[in-house]
py3Dmol code that shows the C-alpha trace and the ligand (Angstrom):
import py3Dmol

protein = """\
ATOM      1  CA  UNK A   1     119.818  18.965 -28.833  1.00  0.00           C
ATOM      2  CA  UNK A   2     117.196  21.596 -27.201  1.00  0.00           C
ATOM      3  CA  UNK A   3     113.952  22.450 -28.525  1.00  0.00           C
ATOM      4  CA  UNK A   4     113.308  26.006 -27.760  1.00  0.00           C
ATOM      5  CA  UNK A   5     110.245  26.693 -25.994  1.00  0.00           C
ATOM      6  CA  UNK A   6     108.347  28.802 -29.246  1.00  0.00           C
ATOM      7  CA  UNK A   7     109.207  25.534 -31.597  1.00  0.00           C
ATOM      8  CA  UNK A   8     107.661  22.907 -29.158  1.00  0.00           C
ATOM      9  CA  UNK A   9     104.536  25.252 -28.469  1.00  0.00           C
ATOM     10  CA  UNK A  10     104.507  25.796 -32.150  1.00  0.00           C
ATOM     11  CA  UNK A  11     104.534  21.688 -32.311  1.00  0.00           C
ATOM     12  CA  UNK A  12     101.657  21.597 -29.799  1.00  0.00           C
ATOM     13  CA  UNK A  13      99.293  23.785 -31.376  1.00  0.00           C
ATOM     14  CA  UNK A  14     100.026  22.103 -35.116  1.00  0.00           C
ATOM     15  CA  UNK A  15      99.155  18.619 -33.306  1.00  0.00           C
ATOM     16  CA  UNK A  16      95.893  20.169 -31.856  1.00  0.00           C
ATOM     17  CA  UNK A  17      95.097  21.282 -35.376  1.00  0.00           C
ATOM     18  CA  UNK A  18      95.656  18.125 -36.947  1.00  0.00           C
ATOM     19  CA  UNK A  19      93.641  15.912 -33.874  1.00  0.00           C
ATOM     20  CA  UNK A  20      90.201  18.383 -34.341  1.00  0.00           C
ATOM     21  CA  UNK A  21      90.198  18.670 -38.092  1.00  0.00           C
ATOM     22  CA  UNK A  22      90.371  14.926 -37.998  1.00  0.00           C
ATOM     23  CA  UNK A  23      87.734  14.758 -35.286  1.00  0.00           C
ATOM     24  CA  UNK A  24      85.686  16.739 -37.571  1.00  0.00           C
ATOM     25  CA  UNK A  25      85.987  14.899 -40.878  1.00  0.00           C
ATOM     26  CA  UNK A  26      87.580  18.332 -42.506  1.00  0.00           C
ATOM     27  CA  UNK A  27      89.283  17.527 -45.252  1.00  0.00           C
ATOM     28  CA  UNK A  28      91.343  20.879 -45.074  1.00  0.00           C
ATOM     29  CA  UNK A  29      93.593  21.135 -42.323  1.00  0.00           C
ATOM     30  CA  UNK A  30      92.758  24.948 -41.201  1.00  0.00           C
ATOM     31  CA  UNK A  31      95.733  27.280 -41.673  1.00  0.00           C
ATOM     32  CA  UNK A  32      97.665  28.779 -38.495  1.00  0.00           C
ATOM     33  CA  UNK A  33      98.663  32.393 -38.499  1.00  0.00           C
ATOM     34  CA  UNK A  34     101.465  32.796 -35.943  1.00  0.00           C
ATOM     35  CA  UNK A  35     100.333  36.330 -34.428  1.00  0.00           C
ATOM     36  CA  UNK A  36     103.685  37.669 -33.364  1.00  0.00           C
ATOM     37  CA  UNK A  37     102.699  41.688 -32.294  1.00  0.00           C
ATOM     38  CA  UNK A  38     105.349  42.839 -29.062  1.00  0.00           C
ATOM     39  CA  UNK A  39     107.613  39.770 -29.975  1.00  0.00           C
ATOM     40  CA  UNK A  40     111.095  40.534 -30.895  1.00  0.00           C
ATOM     41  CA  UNK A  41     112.267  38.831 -34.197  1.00  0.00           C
ATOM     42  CA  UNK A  42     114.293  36.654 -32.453  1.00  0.00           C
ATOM     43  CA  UNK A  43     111.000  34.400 -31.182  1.00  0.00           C
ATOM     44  CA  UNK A  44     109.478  34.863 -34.864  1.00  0.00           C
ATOM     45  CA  UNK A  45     112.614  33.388 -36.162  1.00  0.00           C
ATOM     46  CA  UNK A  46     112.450  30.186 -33.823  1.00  0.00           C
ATOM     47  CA  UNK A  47     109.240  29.776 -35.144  1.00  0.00           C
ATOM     48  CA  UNK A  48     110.232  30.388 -38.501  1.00  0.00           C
ATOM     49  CA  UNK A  49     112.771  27.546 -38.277  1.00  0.00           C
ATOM     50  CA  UNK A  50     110.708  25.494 -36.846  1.00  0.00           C
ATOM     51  CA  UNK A  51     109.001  25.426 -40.146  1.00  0.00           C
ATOM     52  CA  UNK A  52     105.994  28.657 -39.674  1.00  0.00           C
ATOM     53  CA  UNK A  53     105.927  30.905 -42.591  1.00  0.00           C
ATOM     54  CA  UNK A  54     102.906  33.093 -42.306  1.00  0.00           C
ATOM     55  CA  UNK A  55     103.212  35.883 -39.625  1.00  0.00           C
ATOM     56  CA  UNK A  56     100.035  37.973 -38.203  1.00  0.00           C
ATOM     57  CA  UNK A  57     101.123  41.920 -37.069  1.00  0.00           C
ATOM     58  CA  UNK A  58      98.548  44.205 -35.943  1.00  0.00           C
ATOM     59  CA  UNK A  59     100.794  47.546 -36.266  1.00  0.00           C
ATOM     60  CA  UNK A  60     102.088  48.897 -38.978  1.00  0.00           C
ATOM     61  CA  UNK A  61     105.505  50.623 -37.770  1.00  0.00           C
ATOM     62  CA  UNK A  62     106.356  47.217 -35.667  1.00  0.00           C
ATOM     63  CA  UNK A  63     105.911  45.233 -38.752  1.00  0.00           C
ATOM     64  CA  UNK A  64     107.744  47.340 -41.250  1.00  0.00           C
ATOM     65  CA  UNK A  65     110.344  47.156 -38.526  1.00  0.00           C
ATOM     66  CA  UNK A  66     110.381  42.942 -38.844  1.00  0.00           C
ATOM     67  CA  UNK A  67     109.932  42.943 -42.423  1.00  0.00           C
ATOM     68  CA  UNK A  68     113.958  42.982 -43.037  1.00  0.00           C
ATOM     69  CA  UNK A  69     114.934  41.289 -40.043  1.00  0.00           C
ATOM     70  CA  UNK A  70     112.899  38.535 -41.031  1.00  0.00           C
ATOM     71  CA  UNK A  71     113.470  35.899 -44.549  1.00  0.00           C
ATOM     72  CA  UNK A  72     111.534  37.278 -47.543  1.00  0.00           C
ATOM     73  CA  UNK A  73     109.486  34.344 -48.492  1.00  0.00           C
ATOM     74  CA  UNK A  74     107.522  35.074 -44.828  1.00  0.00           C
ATOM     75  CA  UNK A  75     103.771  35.463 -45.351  1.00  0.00           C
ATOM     76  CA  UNK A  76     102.998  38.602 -43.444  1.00  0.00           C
ATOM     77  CA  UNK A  77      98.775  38.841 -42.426  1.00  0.00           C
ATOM     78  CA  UNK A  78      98.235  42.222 -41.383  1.00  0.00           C
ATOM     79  CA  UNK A  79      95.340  41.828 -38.537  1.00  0.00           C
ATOM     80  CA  UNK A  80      95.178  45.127 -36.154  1.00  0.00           C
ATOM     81  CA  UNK A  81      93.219  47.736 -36.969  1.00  0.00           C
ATOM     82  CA  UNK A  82      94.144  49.649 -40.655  1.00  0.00           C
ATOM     83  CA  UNK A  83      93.664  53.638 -40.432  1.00  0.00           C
ATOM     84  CA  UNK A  84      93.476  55.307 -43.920  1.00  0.00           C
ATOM     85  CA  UNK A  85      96.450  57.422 -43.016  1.00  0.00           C
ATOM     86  CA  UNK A  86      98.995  54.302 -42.575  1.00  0.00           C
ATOM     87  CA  UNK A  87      98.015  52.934 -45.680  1.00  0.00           C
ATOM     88  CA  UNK A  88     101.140  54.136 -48.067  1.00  0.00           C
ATOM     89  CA  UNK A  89     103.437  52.929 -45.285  1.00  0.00           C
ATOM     90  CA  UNK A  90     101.807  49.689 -45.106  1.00  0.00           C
ATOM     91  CA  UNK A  91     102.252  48.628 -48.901  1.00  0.00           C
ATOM     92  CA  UNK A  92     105.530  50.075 -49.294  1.00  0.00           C
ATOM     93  CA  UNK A  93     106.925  48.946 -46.440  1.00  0.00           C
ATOM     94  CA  UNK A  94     106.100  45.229 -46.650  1.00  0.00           C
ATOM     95  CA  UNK A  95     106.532  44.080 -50.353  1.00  0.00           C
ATOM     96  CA  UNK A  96     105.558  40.141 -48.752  1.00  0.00           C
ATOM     97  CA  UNK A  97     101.951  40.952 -47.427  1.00  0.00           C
ATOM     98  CA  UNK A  98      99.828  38.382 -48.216  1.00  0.00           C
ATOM     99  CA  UNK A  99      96.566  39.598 -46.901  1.00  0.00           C
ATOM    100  CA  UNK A 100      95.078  42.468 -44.806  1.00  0.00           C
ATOM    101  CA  UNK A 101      92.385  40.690 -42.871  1.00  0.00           C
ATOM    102  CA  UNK A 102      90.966  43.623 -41.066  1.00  0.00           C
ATOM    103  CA  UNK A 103      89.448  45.825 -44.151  1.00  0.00           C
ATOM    104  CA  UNK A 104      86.000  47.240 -42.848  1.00  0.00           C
ATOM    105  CA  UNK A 105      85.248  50.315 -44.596  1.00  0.00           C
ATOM    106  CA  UNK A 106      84.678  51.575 -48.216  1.00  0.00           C
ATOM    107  CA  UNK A 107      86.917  54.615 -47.506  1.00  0.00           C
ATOM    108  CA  UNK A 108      90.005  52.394 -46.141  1.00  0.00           C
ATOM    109  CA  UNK A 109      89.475  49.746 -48.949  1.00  0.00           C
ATOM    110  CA  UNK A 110      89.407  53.298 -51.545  1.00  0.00           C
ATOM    111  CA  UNK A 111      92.468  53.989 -50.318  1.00  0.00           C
ATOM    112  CA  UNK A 112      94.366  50.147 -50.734  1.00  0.00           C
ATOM    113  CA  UNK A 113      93.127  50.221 -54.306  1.00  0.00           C
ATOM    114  CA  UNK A 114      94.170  53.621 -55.534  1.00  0.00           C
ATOM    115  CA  UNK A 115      97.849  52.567 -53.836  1.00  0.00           C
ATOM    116  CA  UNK A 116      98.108  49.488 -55.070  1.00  0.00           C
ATOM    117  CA  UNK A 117      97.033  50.061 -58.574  1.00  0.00           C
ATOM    118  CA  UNK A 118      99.670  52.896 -58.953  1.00  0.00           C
ATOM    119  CA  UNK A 119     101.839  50.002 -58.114  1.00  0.00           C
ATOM    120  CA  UNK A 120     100.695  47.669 -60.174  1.00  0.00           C
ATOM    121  CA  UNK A 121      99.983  45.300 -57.037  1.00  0.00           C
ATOM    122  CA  UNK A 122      97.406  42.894 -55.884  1.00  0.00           C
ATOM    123  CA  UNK A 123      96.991  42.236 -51.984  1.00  0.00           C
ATOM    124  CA  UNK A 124      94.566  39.726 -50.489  1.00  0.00           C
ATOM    125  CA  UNK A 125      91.755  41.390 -48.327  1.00  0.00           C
ATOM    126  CA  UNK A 126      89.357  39.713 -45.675  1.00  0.00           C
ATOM    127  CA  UNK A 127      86.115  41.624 -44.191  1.00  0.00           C
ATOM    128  CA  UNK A 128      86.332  41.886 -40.617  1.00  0.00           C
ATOM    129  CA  UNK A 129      82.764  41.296 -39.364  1.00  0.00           C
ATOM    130  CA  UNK A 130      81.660  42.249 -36.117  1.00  0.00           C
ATOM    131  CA  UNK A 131      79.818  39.206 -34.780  1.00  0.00           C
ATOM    132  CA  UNK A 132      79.747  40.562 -31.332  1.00  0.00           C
ATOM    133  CA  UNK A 133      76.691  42.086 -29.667  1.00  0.00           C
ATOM    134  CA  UNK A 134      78.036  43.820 -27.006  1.00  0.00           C
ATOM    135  CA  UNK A 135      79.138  47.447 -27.856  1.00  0.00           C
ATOM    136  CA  UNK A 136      82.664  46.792 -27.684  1.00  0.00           C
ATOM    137  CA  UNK A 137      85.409  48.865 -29.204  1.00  0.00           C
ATOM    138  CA  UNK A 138      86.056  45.994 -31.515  1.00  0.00           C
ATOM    139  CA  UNK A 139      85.468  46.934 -34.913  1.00  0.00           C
ATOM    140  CA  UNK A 140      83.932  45.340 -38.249  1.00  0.00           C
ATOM    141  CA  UNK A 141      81.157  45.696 -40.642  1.00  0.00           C
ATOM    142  CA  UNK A 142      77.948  45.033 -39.421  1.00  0.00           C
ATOM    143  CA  UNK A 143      76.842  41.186 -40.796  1.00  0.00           C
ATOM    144  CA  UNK A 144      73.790  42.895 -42.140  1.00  0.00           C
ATOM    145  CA  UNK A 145      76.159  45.468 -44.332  1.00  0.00           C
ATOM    146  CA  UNK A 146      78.556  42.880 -45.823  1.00  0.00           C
ATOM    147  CA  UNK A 147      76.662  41.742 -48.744  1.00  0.00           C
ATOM    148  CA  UNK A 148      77.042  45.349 -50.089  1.00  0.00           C
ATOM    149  CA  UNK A 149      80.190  46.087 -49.531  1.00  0.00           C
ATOM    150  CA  UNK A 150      81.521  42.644 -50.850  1.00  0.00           C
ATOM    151  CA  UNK A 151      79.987  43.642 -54.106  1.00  0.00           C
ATOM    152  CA  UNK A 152      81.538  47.111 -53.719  1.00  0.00           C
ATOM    153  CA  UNK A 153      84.880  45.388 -53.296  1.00  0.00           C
ATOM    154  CA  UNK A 154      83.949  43.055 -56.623  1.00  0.00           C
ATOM    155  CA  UNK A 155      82.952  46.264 -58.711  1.00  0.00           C
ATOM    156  CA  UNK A 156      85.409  48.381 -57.384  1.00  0.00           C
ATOM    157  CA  UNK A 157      88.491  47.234 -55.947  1.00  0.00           C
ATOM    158  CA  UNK A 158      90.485  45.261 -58.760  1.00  0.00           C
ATOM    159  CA  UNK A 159      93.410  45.530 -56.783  1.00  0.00           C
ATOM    160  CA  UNK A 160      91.843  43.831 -53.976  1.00  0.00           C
ATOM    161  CA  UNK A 161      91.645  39.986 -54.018  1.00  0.00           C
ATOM    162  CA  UNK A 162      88.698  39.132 -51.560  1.00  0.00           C
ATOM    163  CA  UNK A 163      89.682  36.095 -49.931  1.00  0.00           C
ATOM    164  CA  UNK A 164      87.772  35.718 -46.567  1.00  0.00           C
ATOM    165  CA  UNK A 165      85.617  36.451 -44.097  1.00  0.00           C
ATOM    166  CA  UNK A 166      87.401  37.164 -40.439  1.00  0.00           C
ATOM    167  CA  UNK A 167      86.341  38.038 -36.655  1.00  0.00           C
ATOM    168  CA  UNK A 168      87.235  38.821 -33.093  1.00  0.00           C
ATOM    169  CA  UNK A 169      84.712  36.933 -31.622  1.00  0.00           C
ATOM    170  CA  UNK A 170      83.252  38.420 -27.845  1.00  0.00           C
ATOM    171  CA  UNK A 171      84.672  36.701 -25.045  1.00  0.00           C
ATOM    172  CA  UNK A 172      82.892  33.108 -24.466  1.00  0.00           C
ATOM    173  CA  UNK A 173      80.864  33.474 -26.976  1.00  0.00           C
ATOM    174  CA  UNK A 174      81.085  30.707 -29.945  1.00  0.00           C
ATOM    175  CA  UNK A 175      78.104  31.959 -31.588  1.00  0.00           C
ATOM    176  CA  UNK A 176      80.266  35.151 -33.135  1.00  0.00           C
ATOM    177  CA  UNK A 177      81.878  31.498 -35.093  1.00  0.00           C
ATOM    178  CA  UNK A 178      78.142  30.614 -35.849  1.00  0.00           C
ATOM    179  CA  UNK A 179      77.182  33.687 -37.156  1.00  0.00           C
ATOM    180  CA  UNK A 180      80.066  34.155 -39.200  1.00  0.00           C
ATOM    181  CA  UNK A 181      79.472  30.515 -41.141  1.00  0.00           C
ATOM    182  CA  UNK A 182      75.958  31.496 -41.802  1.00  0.00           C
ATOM    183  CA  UNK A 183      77.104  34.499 -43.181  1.00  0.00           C
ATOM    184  CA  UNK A 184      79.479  33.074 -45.882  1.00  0.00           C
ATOM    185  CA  UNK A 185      76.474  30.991 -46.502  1.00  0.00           C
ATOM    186  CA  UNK A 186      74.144  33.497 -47.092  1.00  0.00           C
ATOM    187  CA  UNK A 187      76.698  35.102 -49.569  1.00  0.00           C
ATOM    188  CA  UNK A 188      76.914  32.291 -51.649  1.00  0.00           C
ATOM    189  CA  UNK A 189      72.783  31.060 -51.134  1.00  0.00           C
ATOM    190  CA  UNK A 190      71.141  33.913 -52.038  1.00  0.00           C
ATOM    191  CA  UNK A 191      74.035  36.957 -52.165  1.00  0.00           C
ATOM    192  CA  UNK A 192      76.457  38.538 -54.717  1.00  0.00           C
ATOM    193  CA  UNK A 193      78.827  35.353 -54.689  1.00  0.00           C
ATOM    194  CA  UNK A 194      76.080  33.608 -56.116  1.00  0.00           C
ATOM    195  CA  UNK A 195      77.334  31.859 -59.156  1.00  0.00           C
ATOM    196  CA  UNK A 196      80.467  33.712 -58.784  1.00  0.00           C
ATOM    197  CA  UNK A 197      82.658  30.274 -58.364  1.00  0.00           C
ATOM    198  CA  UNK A 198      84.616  32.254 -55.471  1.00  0.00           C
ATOM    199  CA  UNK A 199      85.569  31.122 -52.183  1.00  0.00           C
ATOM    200  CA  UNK A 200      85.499  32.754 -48.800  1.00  0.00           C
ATOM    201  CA  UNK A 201      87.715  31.198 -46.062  1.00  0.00           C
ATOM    202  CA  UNK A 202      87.008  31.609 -42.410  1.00  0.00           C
ATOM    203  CA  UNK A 203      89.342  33.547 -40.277  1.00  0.00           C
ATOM    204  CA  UNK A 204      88.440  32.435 -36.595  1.00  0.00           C
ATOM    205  CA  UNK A 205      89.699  31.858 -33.298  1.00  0.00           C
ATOM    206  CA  UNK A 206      92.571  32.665 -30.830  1.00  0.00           C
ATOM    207  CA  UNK A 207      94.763  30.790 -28.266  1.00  0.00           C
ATOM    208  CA  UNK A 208      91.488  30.566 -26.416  1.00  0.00           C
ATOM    209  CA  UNK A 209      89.355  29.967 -28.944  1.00  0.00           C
ATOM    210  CA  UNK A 210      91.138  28.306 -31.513  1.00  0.00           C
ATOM    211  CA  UNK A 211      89.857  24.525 -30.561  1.00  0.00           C
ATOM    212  CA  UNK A 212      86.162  25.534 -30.693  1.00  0.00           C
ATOM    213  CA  UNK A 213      86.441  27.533 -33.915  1.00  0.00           C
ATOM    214  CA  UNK A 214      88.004  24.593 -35.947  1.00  0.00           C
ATOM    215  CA  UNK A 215      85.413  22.466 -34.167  1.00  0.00           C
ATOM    216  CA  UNK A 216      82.821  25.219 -35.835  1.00  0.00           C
ATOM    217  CA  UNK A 217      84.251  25.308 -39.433  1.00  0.00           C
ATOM    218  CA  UNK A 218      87.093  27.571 -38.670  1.00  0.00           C
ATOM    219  CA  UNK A 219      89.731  27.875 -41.847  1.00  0.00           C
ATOM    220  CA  UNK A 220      92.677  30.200 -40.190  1.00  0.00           C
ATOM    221  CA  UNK A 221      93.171  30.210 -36.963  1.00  0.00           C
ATOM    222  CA  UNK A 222      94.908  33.095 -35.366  1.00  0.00           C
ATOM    223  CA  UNK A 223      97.491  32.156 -32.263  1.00  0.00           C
ATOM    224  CA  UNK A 224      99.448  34.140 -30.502  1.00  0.00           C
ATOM    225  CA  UNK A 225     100.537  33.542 -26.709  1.00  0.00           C
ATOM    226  CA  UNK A 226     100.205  30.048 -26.993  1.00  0.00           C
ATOM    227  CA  UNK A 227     103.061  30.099 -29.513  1.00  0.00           C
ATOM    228  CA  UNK A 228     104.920  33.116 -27.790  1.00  0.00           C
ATOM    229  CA  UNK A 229     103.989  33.507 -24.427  1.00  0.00           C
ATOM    230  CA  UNK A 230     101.940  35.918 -23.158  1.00  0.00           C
ATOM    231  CA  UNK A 231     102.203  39.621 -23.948  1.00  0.00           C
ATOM    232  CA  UNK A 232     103.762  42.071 -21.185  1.00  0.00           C
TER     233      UNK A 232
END
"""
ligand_1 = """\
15
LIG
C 96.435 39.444 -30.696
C 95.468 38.873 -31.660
C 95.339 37.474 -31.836
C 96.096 36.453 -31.011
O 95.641 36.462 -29.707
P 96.162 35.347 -28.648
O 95.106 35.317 -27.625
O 97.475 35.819 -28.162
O 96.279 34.081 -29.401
C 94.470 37.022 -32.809
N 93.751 37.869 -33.565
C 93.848 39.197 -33.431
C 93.038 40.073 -34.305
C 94.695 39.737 -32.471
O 94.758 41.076 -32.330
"""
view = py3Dmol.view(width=600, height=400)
view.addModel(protein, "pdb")
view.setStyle({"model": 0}, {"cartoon": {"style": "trace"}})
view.addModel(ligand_1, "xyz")
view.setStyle({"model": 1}, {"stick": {}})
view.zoomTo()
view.show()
């Protein structure tokens, strides 16, 4: 019997998972996105055996590509960066997305909700914040801007189902996590998901990162090349 390499570093990172959230008293085990961009479907289906269903891309050509080389009841999390111009390829081309966790504009999340309502299709949405302070070509709404547009996504976005909050934190930096909890907060405290009984999960953290963000209330965790190796 082997084990191949993607299964047993799929193992280790699961076990990691389970060992901090029960450190940390969580009662929900935070969710792992396998984040499979450059891989060849081979890796993602070693992984998939293995037992991983949901799948983070971050372009849209490479995962329309995977969608039919890969089983249909994958869980495909579209994290790069969305332009408005890819969004028709996007939704057509991946009938299994299960969320876009990178929508950070009124313009691009316009343009998912006139799609999918022609379709008669709901997607799940996250608002990628931009914790970071340095001026970084890492996008995001602005933490001071996302009380707004979360209520322009309740009042006019049916089509969207807001389900998070997510970020790229800066290098080193685990206050981007910080400032990202007291943002959900601050939504539900004294912002439009006041008295809305919604939830917001918390998409944080990266093969480097991953430990400290569950440690700091992470929900999804976002892994890459410790699952696949690094990227060429
Ligand atoms: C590539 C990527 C990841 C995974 O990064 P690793 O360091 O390989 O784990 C997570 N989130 C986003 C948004 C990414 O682009």
């Amino acid at each position: 019997m082997t084990t191949s390499s993607v299964a047993s570093n799929l193992q280790v990172v699961l076990k990691r998972i389970e060992t901090l959230s029960s450190e940390a008293h969580r009662t929900n085990v935070p969710a792992l996105i396998a984040v499979s961009k450059t891989k060849p479907s081979s890796l993602l289906m070693e992984a998939y055996i293995a037992g991983q269903r949901d799948f983070g891309e971050n372009y849209v050509q490479e995962l329309v590509d995977k969608v039919p080389e890969m089983p249909n009841d994958v869980k495909w999390h579209f994290i790069g960066h969305l332009q408005s111009n890819k969004v028709a390829q996007l939704i057509d081309g991946v009938p299994n997305l299960d969320t876009i966790q990178t929508v950070d504009s009124e313009k691009l999340a316009t343009k998912l909700n006139n799609k999918l309502s022609t379709l008669g299709r709901t997607v799940n949405v996250m608002i990628e914040v931009r914790t970071s302070s340095e001026e970084s070509k890492v996008g995001g709404v602005l933490p001071a801007d996302v009380p707004a547009f979360v209520s322009f996504l309740l009042k006019e976005c049916p089509s969207l189902n807001l389900t998070g909050l997510m970020t790229i934190e800066e290098p080193n930096n685990f206050s981007c996590f910080d400032t990202l909890v007291a943002l959900r907060t601050a939504l539900f405290e004294s912002g439009p998901l006041k008295d809305t009984g919604r939830s917001l999960v918390l998409s944080m953290g990266m093969s480097g990162s991953f430990e400290e963000a569950i440690r700091r209330g992470s929900d999804v965790i976002r892994v890459g090349s410790s699952i696949f190796g690094a990227r060429g």
